[in-house]
MARTIMAR-89809 format. One record per residue (C-alpha): x, y, z; residue in one letter. Coordinates in steps of 0.5 Angstrom, whole numbers, always signed. Example, Ala and Ser with C-alpha at 12.3 -4.5 7.8 and 13.67 -1.06 7.14 Angstrom:
BEGIN
      u      v      w  res
    +25     -9    +16    A
    +27     -2    +14    S
! end
This chain:
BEGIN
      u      v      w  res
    -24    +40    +65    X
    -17    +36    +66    X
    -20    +30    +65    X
    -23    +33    +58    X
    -17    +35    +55    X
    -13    +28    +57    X
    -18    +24    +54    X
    -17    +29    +47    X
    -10    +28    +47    X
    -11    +20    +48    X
    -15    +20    +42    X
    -11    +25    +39    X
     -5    +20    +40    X
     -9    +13    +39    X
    -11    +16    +32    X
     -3    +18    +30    X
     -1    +11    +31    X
     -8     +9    +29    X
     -5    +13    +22    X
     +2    +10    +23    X
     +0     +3    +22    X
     -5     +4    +17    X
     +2     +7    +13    X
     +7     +3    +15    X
     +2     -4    +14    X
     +1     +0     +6    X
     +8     +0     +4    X
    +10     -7     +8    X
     +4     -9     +4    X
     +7     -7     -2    X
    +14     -9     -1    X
    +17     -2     -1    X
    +23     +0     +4    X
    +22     +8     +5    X
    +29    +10     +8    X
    +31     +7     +1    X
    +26     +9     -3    X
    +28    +17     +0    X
    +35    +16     -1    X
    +34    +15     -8    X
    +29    +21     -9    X
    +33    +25     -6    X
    +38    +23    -11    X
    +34    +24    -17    X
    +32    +29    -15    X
    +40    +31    -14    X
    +41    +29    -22    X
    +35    +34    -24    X
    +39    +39    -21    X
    +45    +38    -24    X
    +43    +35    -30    X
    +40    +42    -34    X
    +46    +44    -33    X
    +50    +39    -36    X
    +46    +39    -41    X
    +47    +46    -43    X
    +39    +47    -41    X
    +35    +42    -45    X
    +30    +42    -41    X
    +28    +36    -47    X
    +33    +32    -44    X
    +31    +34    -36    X
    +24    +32    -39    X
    +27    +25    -43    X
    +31    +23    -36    X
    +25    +24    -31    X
    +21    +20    -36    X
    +25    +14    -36    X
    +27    +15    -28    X
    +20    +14    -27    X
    +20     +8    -32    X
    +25     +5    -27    X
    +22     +6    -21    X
    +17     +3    -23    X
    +20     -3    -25    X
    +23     -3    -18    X
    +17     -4    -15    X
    +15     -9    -19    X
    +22    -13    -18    X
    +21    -12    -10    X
    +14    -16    -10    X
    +17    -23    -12    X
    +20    -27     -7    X
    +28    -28     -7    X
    +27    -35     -8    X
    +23    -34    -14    X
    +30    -31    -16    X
    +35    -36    -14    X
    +31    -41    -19    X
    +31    -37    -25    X
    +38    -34    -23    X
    +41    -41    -27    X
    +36    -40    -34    X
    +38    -33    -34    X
    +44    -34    -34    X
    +44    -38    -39    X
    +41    -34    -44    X
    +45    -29    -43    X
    +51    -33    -45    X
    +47    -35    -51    X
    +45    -28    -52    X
    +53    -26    -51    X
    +55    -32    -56    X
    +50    -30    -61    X
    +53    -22    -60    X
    +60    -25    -62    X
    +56    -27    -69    X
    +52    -23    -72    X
    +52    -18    -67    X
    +51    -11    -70    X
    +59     -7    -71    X
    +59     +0    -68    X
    +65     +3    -67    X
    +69     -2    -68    X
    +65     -5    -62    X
    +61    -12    -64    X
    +57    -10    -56    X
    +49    -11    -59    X
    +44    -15    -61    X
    +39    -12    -66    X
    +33    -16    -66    X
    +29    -12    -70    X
    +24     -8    -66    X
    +30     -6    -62    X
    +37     -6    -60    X
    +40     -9    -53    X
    +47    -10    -51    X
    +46    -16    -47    X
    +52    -16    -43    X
    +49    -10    -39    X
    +45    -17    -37    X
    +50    -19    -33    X
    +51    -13    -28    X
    +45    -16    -25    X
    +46    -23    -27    X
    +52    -25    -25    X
    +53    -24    -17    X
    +45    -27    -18    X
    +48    -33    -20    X
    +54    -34    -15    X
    +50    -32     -9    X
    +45    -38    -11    X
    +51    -42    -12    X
    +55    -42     -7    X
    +49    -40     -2    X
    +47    -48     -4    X
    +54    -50     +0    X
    +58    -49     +6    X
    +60    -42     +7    X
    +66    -40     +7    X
    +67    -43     +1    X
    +70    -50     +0    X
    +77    -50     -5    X
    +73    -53    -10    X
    +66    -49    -10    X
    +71    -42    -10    X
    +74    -46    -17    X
    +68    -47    -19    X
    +64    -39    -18    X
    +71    -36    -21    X
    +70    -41    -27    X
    +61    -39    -27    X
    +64    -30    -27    X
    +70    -32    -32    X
    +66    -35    -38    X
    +61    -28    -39    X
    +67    -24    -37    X
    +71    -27    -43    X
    +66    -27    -48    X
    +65    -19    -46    X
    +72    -18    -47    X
    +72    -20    -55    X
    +68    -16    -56    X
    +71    -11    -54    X
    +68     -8    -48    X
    +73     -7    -42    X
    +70     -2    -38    X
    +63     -7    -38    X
    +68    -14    -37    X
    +71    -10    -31    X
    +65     -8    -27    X
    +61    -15    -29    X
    +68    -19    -26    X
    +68    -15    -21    X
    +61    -16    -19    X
    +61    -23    -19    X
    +68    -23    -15    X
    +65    -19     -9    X
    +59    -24     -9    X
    +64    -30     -8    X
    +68    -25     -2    X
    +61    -23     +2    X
    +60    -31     +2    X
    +67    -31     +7    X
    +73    -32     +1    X
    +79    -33     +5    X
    +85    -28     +5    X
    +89    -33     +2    X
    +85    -33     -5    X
    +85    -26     -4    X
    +93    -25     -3    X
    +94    -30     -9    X
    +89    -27    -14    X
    +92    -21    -13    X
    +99    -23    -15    X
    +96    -27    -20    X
    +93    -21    -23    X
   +100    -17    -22    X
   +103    -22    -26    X
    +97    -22    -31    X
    +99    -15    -33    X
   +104    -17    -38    X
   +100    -21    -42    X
    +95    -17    -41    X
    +98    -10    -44    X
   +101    -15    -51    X
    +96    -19    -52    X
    +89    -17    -48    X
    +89     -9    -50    X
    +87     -6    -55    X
    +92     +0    -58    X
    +87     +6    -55    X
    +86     +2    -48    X
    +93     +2    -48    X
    +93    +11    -50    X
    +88    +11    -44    X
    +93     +8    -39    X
    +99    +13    -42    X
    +94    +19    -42    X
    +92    +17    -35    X
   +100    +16    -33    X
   +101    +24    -36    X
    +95    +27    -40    X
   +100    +34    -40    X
   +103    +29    -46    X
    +98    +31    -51    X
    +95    +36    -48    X
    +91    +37    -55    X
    +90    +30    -56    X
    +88    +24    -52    X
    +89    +28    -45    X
    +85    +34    -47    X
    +79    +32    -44    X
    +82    +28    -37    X
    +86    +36    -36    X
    +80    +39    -37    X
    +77    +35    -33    X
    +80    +36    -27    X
    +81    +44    -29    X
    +73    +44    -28    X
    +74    +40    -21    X
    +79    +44    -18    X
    +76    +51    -21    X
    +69    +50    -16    X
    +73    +50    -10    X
    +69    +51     -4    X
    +62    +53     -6    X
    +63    +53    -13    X
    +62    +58    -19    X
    +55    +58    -18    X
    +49    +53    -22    X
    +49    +55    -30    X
    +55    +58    -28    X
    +61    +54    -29    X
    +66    +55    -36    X
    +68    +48    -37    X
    +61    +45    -38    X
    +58    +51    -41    X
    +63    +53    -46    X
    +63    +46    -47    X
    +71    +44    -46    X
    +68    +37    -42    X
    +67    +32    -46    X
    +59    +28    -45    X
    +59    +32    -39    X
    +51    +30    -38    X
    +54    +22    -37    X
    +60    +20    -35    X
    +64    +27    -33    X
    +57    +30    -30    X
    +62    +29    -24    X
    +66    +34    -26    X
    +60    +40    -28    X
    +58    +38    -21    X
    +64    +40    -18    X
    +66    +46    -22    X
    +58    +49    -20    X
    +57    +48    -13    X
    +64    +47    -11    X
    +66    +42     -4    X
    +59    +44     -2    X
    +55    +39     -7    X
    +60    +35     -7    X
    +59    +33     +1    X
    +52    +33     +0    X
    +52    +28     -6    X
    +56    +24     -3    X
    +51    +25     +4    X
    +46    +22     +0    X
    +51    +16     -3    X
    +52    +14     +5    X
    +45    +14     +7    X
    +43    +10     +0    X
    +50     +4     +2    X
    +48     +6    +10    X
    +40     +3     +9    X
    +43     -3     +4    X
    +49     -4    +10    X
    +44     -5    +15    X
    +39     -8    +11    X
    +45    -14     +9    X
    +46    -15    +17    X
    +39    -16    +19    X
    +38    -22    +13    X
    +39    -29    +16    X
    +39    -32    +10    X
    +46    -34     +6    X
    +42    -33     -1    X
    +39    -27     +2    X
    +45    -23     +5    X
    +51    -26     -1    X
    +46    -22     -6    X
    +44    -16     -1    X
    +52    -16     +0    X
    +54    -16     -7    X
    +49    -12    -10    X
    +52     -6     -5    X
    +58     -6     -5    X
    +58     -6    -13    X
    +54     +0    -12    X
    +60     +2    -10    X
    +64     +1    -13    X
    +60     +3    -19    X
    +61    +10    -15    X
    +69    +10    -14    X
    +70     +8    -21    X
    +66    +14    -24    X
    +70    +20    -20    X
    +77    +17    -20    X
    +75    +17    -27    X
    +74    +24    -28    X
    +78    +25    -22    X
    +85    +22    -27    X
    +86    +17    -21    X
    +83    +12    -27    X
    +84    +10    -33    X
    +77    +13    -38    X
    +73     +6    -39    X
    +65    +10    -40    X
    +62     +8    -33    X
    +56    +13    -31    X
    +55    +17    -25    X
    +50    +12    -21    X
    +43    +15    -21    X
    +45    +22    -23    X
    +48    +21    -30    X
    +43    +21    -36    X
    +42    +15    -39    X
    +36     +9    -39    X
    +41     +2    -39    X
    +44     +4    -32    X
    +38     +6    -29    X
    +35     +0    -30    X
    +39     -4    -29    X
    +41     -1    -21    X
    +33     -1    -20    X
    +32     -8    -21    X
    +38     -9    -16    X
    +35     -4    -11    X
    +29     -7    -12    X
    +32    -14    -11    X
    +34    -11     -4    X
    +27     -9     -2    X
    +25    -16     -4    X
    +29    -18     +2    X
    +28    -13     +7    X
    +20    -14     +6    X
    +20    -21     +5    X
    +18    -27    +11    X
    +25    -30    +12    X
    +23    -37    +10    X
    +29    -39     +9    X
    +31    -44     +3    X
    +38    -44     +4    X
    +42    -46    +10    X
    +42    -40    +15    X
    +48    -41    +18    X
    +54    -44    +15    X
    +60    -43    +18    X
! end
């Protein structure tokens, strides 16, 4: 009888594994990373929460949302299919077009609010600058994965000219907000690849000396109200610093545990300005309190955690520059959003990453997301040096 029930448990046991690997062959097969894949359905399903209140109930809008999520998750399994080799060789044709599709905004691009940001081609309107987010550290990890690493004095001149050319063209448009995150996109790549402290020291006093000529030359007059109102809101409080005051009221008044979800007074009476895009923070805190901001940011720590992990373990220099540049721009899209919201930021229109509502970001961090599956579940055939330092 003992004989009996060992031999069930074995088979029981052999059949579990048996089971196990036949999933785990499934979504290697199909170049799916779970614990990532999991981070981001937990965020999403987090945004769904979040976003019917912020959209004042609309379950239409719930509904759009979930569709177009769905939409970009799919295009994240498909991104994740292709070898990242595959991407380094078109990283130089995309980057190209996308300069010319930049040109082409500066001249016949449609104007709208004062802003000449998108092309219409008739059956559609893109804002090609939106391109770049994904573009730019695809192109400088390609770069400079080619040369030794750390970079040479002359390949890091080089890799600031390849982020400075779209970065200005943005910036005519005008577009600071989309100009910053592109720049900073492509900056973070060349760091990942080992920027020496010294160009780190140098560019920032470069860029602390810029600020003159920035502020008379480079700024627009409501860009330079946003770093006024961000100094002291309570100036105008009916005007430019009414939406930042409020804002903050809405964050302070959750307090621990929150008002309670569909309850809160500044998102529901509609005193927060776009509160289902770029202030959704703002509805968060105001609802759930302390408590859901903890588990968001649970969520984003589990999200970097995986990518950190999953940059580690790349043996090659393409492979990790990108996987590295890729995470902590998504980072850095985080802390821009609620310092933003916050009043530690200037407004510049940057979206809540994978809760706020919205096509174009979703889009775009998917394919990023997508890119770092690919790396992970690819065969490391190295094309690249695998270590240059």
């Amino acid at each position: 009888m003992v004989l009996k029930l060992m031999n069930d448990i074995d088979k029981n046991t052999l059949g579990q594994v048996n089971t196990n690997k036949v999933q785990g062959t499934f979504f290697t097969r199909h170049h799916v990373d779970v614990p990532l894949l999991l981070g981001l359905f937990l965020a999403l399903c987090f945004s769904l929460f979040v976003l019917y209140s912020a959209s004042g109930q609309e379950i239409d809008m719930v509904i759009r949302h979930i569709t177009r999520t769905c939409g970009a998750f799919l295009l994240m399994i498909v991104v994740a299919q292709i070898p990242p080799r595959i991407y380094s060789k078109l990283s130089i044709h995309l980057y190209i077009i996308g300069i010319i599709l930049l040109i082409l905004v500066e001249l016949f691009g449609d104007i709208s609010k004062g802003a000449q940001r998108w092309l219409n081609l008739g059956f559609v309107r893109i804002q090609p600058s939106e391109i770049f987010k994904v573009v730019m550290p695809l192109t400088v990890a390609t770069f400079l994965a080619r040369s030794t690493l750390p970079p040479k004095f002359l390949s890091t001149i080089f890799a600031f000219m390849i982020v400075g050319g779209p970065t200005v063209l943005i910036l005519m448009q005008p577009d600071l907000g989309t100009a910053t995150l592109v720049a900073v996109a492509g900056v973070i790549a060349i760091f990942v690849a080992g920027l020496s402290w010294w160009w780190i020291i140098a560019g920032a006093g470069a860029a602390a000396g810029a600020i003159p000529l920035m502020w008379n030359f480079v700024l627009h007059d409501y860009q330079k109200q946003r770093v006024f109102t961000l100094i002291d809101p309570s100036s105008d409080p009916l005007g430019a610093g009414y939406h930042i005051i409020q804002s903050k009221i809405a964050i302070g008044s959750g307090g621990m545990f929150g008002k309670g979800w569909l309850q809160g007074s500044q998102s529901q009476l509609d005193f927060l300005p776009e509160p289902h895009t770029d202030f959704i923070f703002a509805v968060l805190s105001e609802e759930t309190g302390l408590v859901g901001f903890l588990i968001l940011m649970a969520i984003y720590c589990f999200i970097i955690g995986r990518c950190v992990l999953i940059t580690l373990n790349t043996k090659d220099a393409f492979e990790r520059i990108l996987c590295g540049s890729f995470t902590f721009t998504f980072m850095f899209y985080v802390f821009v959003n609620i310092g933003m919201v916050s009043g530690i930021l200037p407004v510049v229109g940057v979206p809540l990453p994978l809760i706020s509502y919205g096509g174009t970001a979703m889009v775009t961090l998917t394919i990023c997301f997508g890119m770092i599956m690919s790396i992970h579940t690819h065969k490391k055939t190295s094309f690249f040096k695998k270590d240059n330092q």
